[in-house]
LONU-409900 format. One record per residue (C-alpha): x, y, z. Coordinates in nm, 3 decimals, always signed. Example, Ala and Ser with C-alpha at 12.3 -4.5 7.8 and 13.67 -1.06 7.14 Angstrom:
<atoms>
+---------+---------+---------+
:      xx :      yy :      zz :
+---------+---------+---------+
:  +1.230 :  -0.450 :  +0.780 :
:  +1.367 :  -0.106 :  +0.714 :
+---------+---------+---------+
</atoms>
This chain:
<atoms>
+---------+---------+---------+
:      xx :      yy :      zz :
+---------+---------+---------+
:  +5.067 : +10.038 : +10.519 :
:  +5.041 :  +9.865 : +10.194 :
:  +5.167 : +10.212 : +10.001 :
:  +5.462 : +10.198 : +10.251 :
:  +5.569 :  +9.795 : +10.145 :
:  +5.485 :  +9.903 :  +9.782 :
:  +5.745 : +10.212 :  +9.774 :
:  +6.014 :  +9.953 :  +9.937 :
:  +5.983 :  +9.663 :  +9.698 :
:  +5.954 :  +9.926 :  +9.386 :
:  +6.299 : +10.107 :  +9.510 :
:  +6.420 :  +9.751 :  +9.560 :
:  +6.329 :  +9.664 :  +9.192 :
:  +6.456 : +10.042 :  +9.050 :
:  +6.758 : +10.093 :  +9.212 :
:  +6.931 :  +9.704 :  +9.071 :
:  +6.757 :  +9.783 :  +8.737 :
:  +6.910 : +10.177 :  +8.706 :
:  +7.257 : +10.031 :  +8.818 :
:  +7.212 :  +9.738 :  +8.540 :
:  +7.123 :  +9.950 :  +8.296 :
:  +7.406 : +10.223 :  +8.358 :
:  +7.657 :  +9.859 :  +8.323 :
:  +7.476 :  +9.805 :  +7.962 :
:  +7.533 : +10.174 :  +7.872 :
:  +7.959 : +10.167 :  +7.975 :
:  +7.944 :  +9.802 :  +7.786 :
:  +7.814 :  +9.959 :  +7.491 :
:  +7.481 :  +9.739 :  +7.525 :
:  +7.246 :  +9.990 :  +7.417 :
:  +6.952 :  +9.803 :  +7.303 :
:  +6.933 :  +9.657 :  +7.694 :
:  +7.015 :  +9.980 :  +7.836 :
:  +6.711 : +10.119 :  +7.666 :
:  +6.505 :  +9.867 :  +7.777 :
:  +6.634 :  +9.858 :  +8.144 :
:  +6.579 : +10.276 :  +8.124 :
:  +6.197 : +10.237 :  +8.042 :
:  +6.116 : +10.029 :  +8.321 :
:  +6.327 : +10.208 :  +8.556 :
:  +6.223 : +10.535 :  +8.485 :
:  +5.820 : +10.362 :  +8.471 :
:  +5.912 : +10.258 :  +8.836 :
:  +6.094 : +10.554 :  +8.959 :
:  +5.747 : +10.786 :  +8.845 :
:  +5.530 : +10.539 :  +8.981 :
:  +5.748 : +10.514 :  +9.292 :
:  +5.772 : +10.870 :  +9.359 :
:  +5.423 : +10.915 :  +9.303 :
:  +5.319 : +10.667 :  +9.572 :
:  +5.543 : +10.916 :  +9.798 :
:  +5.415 : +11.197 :  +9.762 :
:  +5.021 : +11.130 :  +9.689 :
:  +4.982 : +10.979 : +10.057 :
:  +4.951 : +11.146 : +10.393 :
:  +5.223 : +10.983 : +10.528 :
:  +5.482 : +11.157 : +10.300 :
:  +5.742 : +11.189 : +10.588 :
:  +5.776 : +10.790 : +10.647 :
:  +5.702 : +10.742 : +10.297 :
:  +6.043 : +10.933 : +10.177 :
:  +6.169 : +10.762 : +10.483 :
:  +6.120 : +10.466 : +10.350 :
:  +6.178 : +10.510 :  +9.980 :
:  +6.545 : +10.592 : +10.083 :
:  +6.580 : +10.298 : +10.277 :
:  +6.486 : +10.093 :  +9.983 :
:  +6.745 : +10.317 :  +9.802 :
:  +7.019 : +10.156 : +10.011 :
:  +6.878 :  +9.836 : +10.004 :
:  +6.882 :  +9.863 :  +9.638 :
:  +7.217 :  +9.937 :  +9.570 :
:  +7.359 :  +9.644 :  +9.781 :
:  +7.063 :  +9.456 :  +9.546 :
:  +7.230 :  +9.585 :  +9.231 :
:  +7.536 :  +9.526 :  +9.341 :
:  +7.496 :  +9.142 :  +9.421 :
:  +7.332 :  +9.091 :  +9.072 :
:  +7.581 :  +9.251 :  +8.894 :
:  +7.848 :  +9.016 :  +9.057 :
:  +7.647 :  +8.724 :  +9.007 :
:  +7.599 :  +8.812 :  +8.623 :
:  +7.999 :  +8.927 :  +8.594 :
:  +7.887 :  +9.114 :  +8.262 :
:  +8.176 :  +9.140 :  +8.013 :
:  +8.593 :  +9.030 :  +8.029 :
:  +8.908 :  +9.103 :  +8.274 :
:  +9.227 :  +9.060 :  +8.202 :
:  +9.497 :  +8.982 :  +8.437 :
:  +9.873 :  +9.053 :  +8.428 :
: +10.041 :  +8.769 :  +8.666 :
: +10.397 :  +8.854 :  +8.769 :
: +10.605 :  +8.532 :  +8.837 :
: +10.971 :  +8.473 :  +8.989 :
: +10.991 :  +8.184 :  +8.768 :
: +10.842 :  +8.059 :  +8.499 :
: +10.596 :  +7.788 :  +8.535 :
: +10.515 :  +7.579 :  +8.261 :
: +10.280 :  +7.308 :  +8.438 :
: +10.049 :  +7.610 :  +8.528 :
: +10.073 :  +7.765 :  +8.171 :
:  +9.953 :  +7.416 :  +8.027 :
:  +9.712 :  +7.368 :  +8.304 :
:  +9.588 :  +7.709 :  +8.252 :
:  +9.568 :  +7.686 :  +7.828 :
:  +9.358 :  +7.341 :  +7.873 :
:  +9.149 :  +7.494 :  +8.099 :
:  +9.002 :  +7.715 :  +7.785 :
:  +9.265 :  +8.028 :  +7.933 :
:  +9.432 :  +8.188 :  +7.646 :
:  +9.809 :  +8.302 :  +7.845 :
: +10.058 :  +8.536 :  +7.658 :
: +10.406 :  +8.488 :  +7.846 :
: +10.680 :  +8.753 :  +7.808 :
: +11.039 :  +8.748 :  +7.974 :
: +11.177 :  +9.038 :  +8.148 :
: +11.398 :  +9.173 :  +8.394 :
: +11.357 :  +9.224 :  +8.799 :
: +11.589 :  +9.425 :  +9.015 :
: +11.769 :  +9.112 :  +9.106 :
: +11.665 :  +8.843 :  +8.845 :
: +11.457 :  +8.760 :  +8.513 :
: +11.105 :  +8.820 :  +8.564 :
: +10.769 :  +8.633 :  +8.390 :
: +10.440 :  +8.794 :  +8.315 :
: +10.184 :  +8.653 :  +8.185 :
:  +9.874 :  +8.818 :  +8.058 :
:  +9.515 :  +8.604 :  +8.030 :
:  +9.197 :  +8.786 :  +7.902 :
:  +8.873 :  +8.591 :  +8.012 :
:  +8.514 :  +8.624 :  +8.057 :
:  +8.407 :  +8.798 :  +8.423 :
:  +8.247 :  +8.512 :  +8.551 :
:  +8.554 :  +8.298 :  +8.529 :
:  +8.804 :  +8.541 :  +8.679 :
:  +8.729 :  +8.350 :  +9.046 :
:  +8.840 :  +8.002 :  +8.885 :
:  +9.168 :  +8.150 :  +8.698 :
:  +9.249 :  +8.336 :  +9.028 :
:  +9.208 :  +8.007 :  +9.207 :
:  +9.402 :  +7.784 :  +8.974 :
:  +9.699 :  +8.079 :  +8.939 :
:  +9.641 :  +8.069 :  +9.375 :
:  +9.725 :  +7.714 :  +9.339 :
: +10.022 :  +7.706 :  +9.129 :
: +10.176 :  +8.019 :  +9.178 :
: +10.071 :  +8.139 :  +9.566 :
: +10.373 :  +8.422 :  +9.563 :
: +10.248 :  +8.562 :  +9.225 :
: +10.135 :  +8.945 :  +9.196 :
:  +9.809 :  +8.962 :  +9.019 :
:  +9.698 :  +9.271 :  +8.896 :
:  +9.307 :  +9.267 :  +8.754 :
:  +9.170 :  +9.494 :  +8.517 :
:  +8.851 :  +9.562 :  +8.284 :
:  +8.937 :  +9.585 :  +7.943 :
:  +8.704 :  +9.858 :  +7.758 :
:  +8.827 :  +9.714 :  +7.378 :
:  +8.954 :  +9.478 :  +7.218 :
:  +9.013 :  +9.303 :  +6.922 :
:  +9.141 :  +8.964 :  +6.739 :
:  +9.356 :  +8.676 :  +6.973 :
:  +9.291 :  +8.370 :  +7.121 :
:  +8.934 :  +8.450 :  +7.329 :
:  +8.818 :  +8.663 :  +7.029 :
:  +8.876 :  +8.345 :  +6.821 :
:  +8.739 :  +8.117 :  +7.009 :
:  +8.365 :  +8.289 :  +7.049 :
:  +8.361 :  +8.340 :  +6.673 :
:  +8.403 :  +7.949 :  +6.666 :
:  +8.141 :  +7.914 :  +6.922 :
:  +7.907 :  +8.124 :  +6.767 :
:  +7.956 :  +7.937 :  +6.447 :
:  +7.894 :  +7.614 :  +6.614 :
:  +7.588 :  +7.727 :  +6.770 :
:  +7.459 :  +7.878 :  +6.453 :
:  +7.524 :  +7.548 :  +6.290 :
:  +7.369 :  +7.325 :  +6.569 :
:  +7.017 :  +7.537 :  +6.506 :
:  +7.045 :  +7.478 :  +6.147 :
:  +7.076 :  +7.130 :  +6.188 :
:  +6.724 :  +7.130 :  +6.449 :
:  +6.543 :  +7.311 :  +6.203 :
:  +6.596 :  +7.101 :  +5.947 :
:  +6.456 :  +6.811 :  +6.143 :
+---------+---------+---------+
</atoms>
């Protein structure tokens, strides 16, 4: 019974690791992609092994499947909960609202707004790029302003220079500075 428990908590442990590592690989994180890939492949042998070495190989696949599933809605949760990488979001307005453009800017947002035309009036877009784990709170505050706006999400894959781009080199440089000043204590 204890081989059985063992093949469910290792396919519990693989499958969130193999769908981490396959978000490293499409974010061009390679170094923890390779790391993620040794211990999910050590796991996936040692896993499979347990399966097949016992004499309860039918429940055993049984239940390595089941942890399979379980696994995925595992990886899944993590992956939400760590929001790896950016979105950007292109919010169509009827009008153009400048108390939820400054709210949004002091908020750390970095908002591009362009002008254009509707079937039956001017039209406002705005686009924001921000890190994943804040899309929930810029969705909120745009919620709260705007209720009527049509929000469109996406993933960028590149990008380069702007506002956000700016702002983490300035961070970084902060950072690097506030070490420098600890180690010279």
């Amino acid at each position: 019974m204890k081989e059985i428990v063992l093949i469910l908590l290792l396919q519990m442990v693989y499958v969130p690791l193999f769908t981490l590592r396959t978000i490293f690989m499409v974010k061009n994180m390679s170094i923890y992609a390779s790391i993620l890939g040794f211990l999910d492949c050590l796991i996936y042998v040692f896993g499979l092994s347990l399966v097949f070495s016992g004499d309860k190989s039918t429940l055993a696949m049984i239940v390595y499947a089941g942890g399979f599933g379980i696994g995925i809605s595992v990886g899944g949760y993590i992956e939400k909960r760590l929001a790896i990488g950016y979105t950007s979001l292109s919010v169509n307005l009827m009008y153009k609202n400048d108390e939820m453009i400054r709210i949004l800017r002091e908020n750390g947002f970095g908002v591009t707004v362009f002008e254009g035309e509707g079937r039956d009036s001017k039209r406002y877009r705005l686009e924001i790029l921000t890190k994943r784990n804040r899309e929930n709170e810029l969705m909120d505050l745009i919620e709260f302003y705007e209720p009527r706006a049509f929000i469109i999400s996406y993933e960028p894959r590149k990008f380069k220079g702007g506002f956000l781009v700016n702002r983490m080199k300035k961070a970084k440089k902060k950072k690097k500075c506030i070490k420098e000043k600890e180690m010279n204590r």
